[in-house]
Backbone as a chain_set.jsonl record, in Angstrom:
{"seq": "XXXXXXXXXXXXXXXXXXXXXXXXXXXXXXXXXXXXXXXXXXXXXXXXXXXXXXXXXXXXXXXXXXXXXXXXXXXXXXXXXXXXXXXXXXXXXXXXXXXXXXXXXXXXXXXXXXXXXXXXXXXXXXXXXXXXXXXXXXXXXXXXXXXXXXXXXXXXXXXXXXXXXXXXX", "coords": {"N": [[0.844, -1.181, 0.0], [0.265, 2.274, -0.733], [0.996, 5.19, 0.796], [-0.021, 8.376, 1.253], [1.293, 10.763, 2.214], [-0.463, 14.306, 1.973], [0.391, 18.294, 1.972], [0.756, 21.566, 3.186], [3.878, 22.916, 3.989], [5.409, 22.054, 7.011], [2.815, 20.968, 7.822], [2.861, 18.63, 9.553], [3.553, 16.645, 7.755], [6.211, 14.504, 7.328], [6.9, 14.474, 10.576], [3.879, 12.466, 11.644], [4.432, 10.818, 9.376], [6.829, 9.602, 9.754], [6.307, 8.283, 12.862], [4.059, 6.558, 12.051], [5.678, 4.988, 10.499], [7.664, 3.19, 12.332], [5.169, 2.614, 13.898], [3.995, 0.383, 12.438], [6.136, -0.977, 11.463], [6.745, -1.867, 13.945], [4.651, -3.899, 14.324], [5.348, -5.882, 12.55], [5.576, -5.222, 9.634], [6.821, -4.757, 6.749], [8.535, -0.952, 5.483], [8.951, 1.442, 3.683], [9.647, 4.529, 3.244], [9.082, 7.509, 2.154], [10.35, 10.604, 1.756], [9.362, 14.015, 0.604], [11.393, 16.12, 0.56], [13.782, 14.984, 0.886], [14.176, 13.051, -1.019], [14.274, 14.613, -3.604], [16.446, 16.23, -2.73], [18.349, 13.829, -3.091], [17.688, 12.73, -5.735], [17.072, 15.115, -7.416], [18.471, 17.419, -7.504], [18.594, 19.42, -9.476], [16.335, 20.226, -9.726], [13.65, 22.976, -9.456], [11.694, 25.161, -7.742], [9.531, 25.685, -9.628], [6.305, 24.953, -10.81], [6.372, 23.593, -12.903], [8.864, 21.771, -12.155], [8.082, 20.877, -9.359], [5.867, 19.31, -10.467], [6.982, 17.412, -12.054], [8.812, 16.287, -10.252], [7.331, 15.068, -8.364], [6.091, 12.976, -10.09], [8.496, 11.645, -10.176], [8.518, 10.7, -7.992], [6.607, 8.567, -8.073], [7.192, 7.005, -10.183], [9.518, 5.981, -8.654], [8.214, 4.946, -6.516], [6.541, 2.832, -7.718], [8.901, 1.136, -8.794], [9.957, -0.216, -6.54], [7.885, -0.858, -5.075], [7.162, -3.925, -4.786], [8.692, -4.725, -3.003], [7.717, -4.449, -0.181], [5.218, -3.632, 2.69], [3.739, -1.627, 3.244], [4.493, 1.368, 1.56], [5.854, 5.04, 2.651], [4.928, 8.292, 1.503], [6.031, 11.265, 1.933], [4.733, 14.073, 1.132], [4.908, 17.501, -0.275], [2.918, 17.714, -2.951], [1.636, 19.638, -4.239], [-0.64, 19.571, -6.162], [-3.381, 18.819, -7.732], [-3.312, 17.31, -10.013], [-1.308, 15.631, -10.086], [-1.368, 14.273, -7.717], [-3.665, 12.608, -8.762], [-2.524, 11.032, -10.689], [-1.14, 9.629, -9.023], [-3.405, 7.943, -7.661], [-4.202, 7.009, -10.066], [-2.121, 5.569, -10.802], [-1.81, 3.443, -8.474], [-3.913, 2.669, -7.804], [-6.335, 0.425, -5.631], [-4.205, 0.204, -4.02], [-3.551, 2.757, -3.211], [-3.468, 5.407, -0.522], [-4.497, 8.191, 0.358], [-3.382, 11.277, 2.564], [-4.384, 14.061, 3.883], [-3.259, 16.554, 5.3], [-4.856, 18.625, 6.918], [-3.812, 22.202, 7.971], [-4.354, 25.344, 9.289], [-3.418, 28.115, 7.264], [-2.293, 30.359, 8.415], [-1.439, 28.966, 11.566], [0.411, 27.63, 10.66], [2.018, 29.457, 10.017], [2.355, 30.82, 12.489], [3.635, 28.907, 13.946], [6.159, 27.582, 12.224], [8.197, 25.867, 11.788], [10.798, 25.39, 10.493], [11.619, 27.97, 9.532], [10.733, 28.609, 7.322], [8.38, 30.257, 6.69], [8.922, 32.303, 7.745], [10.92, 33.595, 5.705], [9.822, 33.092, 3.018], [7.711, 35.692, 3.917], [9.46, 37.521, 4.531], [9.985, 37.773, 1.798], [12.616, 36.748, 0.446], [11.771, 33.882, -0.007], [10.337, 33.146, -3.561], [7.56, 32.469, -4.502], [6.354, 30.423, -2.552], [5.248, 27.349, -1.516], [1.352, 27.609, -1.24], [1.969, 29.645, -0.01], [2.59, 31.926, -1.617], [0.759, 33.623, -3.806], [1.731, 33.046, -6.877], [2.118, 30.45, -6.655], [0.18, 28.269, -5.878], [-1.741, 26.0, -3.564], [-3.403, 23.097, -4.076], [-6.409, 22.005, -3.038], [-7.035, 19.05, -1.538], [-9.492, 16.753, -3.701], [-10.755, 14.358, -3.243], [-9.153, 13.399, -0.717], [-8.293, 10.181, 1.261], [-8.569, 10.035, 3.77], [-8.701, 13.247, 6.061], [-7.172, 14.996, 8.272], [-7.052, 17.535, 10.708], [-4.175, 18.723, 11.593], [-3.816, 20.856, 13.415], [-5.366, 20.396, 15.303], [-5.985, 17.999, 16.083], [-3.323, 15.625, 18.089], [-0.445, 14.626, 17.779], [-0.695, 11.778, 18.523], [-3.209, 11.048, 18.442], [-3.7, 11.896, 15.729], [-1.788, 9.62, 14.618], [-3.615, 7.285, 15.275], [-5.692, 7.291, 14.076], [-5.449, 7.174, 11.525], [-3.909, 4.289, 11.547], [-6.626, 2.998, 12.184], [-7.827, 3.299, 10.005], [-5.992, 2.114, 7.802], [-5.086, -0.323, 9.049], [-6.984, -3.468, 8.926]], "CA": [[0.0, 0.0, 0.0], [0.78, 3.394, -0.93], [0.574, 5.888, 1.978], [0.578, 9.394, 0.618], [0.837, 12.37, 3.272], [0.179, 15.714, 1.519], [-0.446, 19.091, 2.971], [0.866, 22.457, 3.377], [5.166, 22.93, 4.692], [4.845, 22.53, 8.708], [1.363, 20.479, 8.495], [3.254, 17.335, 9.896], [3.736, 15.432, 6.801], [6.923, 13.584, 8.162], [6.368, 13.95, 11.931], [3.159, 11.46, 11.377], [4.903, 9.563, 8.973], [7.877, 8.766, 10.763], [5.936, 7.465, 13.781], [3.241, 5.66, 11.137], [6.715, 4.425, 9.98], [8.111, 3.117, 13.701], [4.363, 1.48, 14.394], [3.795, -0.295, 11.78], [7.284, -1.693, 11.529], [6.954, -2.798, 15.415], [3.707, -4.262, 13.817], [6.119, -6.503, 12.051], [5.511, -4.465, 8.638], [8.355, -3.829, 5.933], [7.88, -0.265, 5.048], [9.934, 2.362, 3.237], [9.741, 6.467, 3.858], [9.885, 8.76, 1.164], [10.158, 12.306, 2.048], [9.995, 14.617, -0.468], [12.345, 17.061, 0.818], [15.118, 14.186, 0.689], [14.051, 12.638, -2.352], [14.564, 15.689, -3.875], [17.694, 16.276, -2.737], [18.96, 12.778, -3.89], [17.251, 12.538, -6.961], [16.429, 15.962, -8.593], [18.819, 18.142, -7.121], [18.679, 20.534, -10.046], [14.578, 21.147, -9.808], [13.586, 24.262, -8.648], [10.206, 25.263, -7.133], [8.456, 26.142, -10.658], [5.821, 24.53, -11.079], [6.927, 22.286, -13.83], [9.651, 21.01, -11.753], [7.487, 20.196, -8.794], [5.677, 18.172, -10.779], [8.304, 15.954, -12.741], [9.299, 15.679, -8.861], [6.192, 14.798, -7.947], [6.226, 11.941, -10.736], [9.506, 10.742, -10.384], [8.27, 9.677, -6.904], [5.778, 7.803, -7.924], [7.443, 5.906, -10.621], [10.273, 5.298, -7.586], [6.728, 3.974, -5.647], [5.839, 2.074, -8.772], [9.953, 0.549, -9.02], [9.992, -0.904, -5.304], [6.478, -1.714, -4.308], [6.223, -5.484, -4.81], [9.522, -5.107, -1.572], [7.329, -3.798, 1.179], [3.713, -3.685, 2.668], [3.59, -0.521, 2.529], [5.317, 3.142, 1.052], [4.58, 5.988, 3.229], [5.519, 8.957, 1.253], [5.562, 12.498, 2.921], [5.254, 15.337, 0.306], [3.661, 18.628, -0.381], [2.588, 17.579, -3.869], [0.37, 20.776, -4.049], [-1.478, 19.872, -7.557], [-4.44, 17.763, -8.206], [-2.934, 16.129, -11.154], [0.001, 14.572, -9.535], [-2.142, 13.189, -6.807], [-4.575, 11.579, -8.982], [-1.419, 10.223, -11.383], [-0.461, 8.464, -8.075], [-4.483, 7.066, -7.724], [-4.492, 5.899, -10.63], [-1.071, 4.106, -11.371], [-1.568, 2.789, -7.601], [-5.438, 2.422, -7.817], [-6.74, 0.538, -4.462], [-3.275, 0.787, -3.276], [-3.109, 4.218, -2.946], [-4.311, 5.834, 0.006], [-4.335, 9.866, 0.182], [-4.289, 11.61, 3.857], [-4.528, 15.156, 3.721], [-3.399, 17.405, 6.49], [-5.134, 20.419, 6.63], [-3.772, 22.925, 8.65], [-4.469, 26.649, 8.488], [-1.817, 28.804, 7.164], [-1.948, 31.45, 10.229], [-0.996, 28.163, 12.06], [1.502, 26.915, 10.174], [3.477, 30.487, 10.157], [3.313, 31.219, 13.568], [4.714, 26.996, 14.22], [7.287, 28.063, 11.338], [9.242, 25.085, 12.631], [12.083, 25.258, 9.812], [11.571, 29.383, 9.105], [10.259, 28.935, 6.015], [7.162, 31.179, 6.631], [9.857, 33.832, 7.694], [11.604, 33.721, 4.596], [8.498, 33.754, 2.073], [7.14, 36.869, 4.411], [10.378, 38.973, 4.005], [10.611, 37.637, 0.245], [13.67, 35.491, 0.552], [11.802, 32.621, -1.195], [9.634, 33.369, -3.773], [6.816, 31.43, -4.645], [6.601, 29.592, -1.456], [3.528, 26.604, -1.987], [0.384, 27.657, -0.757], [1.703, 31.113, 0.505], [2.802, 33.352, -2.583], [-0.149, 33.528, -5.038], [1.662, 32.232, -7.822], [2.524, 28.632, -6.25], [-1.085, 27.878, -4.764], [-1.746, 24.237, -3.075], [-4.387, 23.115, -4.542], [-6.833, 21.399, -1.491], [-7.122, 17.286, -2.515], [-10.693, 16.543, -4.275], [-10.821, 13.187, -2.753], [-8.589, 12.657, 0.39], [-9.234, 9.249, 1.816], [-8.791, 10.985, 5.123], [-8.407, 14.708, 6.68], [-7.004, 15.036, 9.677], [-6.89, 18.926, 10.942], [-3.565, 19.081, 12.773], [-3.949, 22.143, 14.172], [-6.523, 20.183, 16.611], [-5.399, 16.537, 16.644], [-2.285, 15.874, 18.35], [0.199, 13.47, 16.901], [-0.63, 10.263, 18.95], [-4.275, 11.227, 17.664], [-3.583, 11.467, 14.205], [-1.44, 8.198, 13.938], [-4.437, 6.45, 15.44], [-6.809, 7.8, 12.923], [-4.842, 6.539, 10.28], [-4.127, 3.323, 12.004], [-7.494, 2.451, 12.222], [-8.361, 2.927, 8.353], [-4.951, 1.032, 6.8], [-5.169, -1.752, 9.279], [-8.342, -3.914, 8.597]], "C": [[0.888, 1.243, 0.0], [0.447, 4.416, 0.14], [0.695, 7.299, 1.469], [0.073, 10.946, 1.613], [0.497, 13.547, 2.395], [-0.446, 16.5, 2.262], [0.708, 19.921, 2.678], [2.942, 22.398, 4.181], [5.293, 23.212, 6.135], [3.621, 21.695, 8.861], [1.445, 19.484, 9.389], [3.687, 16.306, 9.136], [5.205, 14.341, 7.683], [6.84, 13.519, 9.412], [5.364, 12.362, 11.752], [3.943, 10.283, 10.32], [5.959, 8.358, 9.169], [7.469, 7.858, 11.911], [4.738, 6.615, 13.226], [4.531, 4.775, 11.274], [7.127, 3.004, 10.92], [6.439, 2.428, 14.211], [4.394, 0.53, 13.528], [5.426, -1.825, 11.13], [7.14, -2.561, 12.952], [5.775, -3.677, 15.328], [4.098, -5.557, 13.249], [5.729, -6.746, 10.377], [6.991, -4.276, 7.83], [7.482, -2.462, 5.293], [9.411, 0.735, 4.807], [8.965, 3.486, 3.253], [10.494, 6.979, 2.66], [9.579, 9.785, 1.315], [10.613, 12.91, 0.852], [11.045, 15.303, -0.623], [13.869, 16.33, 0.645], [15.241, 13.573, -0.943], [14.562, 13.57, -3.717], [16.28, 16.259, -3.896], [18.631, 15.08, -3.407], [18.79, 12.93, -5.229], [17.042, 13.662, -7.821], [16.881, 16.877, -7.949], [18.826, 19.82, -7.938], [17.118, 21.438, -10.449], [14.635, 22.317, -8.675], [12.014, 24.071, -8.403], [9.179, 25.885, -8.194], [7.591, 24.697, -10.645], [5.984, 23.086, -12.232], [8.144, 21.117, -13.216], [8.999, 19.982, -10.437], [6.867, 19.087, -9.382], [5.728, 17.487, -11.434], [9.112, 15.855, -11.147], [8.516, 14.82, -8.05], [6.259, 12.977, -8.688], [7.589, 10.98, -10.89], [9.556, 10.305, -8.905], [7.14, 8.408, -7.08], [5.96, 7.143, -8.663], [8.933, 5.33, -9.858], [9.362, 4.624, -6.986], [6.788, 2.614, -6.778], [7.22, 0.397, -8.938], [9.978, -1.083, -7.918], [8.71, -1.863, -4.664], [6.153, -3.07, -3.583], [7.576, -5.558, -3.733], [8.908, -4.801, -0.645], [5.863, -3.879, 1.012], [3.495, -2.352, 2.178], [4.682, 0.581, 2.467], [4.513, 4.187, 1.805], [5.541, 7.218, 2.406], [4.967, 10.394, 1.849], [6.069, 13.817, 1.898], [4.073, 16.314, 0.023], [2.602, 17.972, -1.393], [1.063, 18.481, -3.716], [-0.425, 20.646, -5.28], [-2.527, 18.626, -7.438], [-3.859, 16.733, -8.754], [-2.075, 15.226, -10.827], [-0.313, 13.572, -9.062], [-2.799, 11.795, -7.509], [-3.52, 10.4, -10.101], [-1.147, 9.437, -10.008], [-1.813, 7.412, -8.066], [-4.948, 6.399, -8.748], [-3.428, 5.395, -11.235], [-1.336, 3.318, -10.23], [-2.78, 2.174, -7.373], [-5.962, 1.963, -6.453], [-5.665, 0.232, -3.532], [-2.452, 2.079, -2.755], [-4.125, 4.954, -1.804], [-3.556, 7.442, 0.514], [-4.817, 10.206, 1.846], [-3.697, 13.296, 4.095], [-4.585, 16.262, 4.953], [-3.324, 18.645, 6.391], [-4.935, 21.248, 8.243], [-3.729, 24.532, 8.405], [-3.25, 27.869, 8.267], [-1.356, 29.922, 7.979], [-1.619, 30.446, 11.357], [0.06, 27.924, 11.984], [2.81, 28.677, 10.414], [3.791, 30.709, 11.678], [3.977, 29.751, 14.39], [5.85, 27.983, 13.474], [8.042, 27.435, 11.915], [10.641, 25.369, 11.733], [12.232, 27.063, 9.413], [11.486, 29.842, 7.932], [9.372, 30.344, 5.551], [7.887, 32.776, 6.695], [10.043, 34.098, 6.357], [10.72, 34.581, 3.497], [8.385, 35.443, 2.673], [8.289, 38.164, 3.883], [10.708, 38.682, 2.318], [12.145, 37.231, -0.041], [13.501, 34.236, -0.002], [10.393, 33.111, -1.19], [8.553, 32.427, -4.254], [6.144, 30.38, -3.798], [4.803, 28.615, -1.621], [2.639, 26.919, -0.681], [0.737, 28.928, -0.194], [1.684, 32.235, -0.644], [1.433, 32.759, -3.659], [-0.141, 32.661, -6.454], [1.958, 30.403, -7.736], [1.288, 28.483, -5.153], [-0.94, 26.141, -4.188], [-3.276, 24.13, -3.241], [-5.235, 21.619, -3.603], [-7.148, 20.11, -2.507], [-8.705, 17.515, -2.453], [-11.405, 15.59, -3.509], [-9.679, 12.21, -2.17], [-9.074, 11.155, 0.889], [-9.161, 9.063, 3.339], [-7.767, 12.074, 5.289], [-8.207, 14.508, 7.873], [-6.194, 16.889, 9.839], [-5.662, 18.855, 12.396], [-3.065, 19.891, 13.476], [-5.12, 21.647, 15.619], [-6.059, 19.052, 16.693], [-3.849, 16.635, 17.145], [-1.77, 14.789, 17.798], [0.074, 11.889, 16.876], [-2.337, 10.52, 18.023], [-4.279, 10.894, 16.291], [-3.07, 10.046, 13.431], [-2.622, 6.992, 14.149], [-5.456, 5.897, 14.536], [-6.641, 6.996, 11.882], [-4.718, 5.07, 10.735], [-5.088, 2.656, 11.763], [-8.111, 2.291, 10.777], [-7.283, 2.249, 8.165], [-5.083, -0.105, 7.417], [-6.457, -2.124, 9.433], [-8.271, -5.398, 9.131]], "O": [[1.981, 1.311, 0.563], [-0.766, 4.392, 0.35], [1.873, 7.474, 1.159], [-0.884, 11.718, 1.67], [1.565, 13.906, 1.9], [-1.38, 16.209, 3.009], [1.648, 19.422, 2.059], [3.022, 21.55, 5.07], [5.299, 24.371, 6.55], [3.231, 21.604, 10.025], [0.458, 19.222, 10.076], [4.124, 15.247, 9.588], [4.936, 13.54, 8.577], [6.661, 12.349, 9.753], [5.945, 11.276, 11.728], [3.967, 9.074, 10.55], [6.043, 7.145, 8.972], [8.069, 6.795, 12.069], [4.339, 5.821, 14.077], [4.507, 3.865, 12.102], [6.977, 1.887, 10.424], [6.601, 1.569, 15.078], [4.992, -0.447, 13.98], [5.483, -2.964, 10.666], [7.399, -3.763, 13.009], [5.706, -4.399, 16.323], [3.267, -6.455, 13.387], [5.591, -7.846, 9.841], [8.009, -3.752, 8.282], [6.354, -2.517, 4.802], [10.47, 0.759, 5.434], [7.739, 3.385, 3.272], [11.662, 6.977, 2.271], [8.424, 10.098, 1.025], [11.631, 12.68, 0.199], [11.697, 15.276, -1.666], [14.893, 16.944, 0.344], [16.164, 13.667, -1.752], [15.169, 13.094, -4.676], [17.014, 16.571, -4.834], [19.552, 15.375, -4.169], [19.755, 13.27, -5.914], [16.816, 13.39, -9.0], [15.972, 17.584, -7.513], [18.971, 20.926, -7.417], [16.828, 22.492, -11.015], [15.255, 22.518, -7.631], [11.304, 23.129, -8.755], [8.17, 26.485, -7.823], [8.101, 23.586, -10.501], [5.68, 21.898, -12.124], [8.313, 19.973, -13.64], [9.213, 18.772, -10.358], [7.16, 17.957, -8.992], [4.775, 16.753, -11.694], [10.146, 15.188, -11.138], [8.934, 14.012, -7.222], [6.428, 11.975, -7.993], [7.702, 9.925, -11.514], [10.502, 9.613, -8.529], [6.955, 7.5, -6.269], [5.197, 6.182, -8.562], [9.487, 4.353, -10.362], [9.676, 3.442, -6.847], [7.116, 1.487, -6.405], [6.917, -0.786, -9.095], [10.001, -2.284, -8.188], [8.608, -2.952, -4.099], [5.483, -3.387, -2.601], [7.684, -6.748, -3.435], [9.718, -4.818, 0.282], [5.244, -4.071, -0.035], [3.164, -2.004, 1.044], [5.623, 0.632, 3.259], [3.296, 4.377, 1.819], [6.759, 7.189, 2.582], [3.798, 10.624, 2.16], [7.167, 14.369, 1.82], [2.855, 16.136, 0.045], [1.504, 17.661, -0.932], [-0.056, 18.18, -3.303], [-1.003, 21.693, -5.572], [-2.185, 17.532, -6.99], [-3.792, 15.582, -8.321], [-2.099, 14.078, -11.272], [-0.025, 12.415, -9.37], [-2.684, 10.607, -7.208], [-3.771, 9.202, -10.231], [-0.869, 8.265, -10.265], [-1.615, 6.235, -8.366], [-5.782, 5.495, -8.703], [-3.64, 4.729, -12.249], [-1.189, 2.143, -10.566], [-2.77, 1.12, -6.738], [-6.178, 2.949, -5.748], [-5.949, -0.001, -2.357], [-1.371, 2.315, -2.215], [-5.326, 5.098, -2.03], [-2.41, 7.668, 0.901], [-5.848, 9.831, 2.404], [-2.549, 13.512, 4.485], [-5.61, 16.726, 5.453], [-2.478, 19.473, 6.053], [-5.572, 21.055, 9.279], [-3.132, 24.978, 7.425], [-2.432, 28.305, 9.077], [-0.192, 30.287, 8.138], [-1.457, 31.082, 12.398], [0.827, 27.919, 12.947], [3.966, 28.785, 10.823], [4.921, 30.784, 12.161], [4.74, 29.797, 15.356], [6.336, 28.967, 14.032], [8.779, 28.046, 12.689], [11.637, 25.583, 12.424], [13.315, 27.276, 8.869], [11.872, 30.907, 7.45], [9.515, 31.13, 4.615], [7.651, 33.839, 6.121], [9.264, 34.89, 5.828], [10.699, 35.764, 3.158], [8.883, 36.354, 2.011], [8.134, 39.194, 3.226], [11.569, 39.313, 1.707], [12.637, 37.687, -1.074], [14.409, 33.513, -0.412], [9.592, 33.383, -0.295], [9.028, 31.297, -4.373], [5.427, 29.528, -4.321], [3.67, 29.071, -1.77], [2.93, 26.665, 0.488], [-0.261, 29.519, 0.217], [0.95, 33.223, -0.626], [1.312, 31.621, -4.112], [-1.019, 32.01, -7.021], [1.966, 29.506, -8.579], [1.391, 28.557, -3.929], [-0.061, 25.337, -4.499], [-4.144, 24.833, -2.722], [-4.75, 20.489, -3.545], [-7.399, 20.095, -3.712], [-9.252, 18.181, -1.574], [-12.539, 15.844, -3.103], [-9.29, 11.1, -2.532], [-10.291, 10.968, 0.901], [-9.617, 8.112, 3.975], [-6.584, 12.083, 4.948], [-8.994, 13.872, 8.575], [-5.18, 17.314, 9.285], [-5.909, 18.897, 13.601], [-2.021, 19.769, 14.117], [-5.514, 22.329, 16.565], [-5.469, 18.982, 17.771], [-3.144, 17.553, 16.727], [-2.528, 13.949, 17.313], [0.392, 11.052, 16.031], [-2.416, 10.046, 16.889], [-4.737, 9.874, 15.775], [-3.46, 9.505, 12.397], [-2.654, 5.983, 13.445], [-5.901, 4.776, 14.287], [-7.484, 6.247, 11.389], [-5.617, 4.419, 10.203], [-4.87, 1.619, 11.136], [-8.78, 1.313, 10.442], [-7.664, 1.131, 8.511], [-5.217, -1.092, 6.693], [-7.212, -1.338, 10.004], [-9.251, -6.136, 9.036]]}, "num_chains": 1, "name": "protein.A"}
């Protein structure tokens, strides 16, 4: 199964997926962790944050998903992937192995967290484009999450539960 965090920079995407990661392994689960932010760095060091690069970054995770799969139960991958189209390119190469969990948190949240000082940056214009804050790099909210979890109100043991309880059956 495909695990696919997306959401906003700061929503939790790896927090939750790391400790998804760490149960489900003590579960006695094989599972691989793809963060975009690393993936990225390994693999596509020369994309930039246009739009076009996000998403040929976007897709060259999901034909890395597509490579590995049949080694592990499941892939939890932890990335913005702010576009519709990407998403649903993952739902339908992965079809009922793809499950979408969408953490919405509100962006007057996320700046004053500003765990890595991203939100700084964007604000004084230090990085332009920043997804979901500058106008021209919007995040475009998922159509059909197959769960929301608002973590601006759940706390982390919360949220892994949530999820928990839909993947394991």
């Amino acid at each position: 199964m495909i695990i696919w965090f997306t959401g906003l920079s700061g929503s939790g995407k790896s927090t939750l997926s790391d400790l998804l990661k760490a149960r489900l392994e003590k579960s006695g689960f094989s599972v691989c962790q793809v963060d975009g932010d690393i993936f990225r760095e390994k693999q596509n060091k020369s994309a930039t944050f246009s739009r076009e690069h996000i998403i040929d970054n976007n897709l060259k995770i999901i034909n890395y998903c597509q490579k590995i799969k049949k080694d592990y139960d499941y892939i939890i991958v932890a990335v913005i992937s702010p576009y519709q189209q990407t998403r649903n390119k993952a739902r339908e190469v992965f079809g009922k192995d793809y499950f979408e969990i969408f953490l919405n948190c509100p962006l007057d949240v996320l700046i004053k967290k500003d765990i890595k000082g991203l939100y700084k940056k964007a604000i004084s214009g230090e990085i332009k484009n920043f997804i979901g804050f500058s106008e021209n790099s919007p995040y475009e909210v998922p159509k059909n999450p197959d769960i929301v979890i608002s973590t601006a109100e759940k706390n982390i043991e919360e949220s892994v539960e949530i999820i928990w309880k839909k993947i394991i059956k």
